[in-house]
N, C-alpha and C positions, 0 to 999 in steps of 0.2 A: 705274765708278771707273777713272780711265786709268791709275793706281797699279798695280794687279791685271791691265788688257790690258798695258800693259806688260811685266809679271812674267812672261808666257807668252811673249812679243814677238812681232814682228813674219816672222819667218820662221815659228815654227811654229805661229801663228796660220794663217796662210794654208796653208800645209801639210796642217793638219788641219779647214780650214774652221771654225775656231774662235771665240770670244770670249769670254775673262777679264774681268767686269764685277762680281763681286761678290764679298768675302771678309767672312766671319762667325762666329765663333767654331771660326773654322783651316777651316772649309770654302772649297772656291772655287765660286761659280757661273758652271759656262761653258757657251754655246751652242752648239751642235751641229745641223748638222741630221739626224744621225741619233742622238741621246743615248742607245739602245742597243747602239753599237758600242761594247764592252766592251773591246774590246784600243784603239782612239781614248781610253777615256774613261782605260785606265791609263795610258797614254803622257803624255797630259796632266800625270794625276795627279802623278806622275816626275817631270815638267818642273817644275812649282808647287814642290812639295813639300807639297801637303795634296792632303786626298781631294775630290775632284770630286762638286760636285751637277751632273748635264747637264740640259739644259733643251733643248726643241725650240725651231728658230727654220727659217724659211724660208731657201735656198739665197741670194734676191733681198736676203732683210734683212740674214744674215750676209757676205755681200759687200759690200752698202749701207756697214754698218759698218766695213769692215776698208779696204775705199777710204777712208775716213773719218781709223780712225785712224793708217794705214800707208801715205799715199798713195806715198810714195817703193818701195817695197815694190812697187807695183801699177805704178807708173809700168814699173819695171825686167823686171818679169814681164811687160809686155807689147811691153816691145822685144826682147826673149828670143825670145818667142812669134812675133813678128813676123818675126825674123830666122832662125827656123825654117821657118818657112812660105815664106823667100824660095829657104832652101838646097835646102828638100824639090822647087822648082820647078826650079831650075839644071838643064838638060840635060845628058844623062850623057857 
């Protein structure tokens, strides 16, 4: 439900390696790839404002996703990344 990824957005989505995809009777179901990191899953929690069901998902899928629905988001982290890597070279 892009309703619910939205609701977490798009910075602490990737943040917390995240995905908000399901809301159901006030719970939210989000991905994780580790769904028992307990201080991750309240952070979330916070952020939504309902309690979190975590669900395991692979590092490859929950990136897959989040390029998906954040591409600007990915786009910007990776010229960030980029232009780190160019400053970490600069001769001292």
């Amino acid at each position: 439900d892009l309703d619910v990824a939205e609701a977490l957005g798009a910075q602490r989505s990737w943040a917390h390696r995240a995905v908000a995809f399901h809301r159901i009777g006030g719970i939210t179901s989000v991905a994780l790839e580790d769904p028992q990191d307990v201080s991750a899953v309240d952070e979330l929690s916070r952020a939504l404002g309902t309690p979190v069901f975590p669900v395991h998902a692979t590092a490859p899928q929950i990136e897959a996703v989040l390029k998906e629905l954040f591409p600007r988001v990915e786009d910007e982290r990776s010229q960030l990344e980029g232009l780190l890597e160019q400053i970490r070279t600069l001769p001292e």
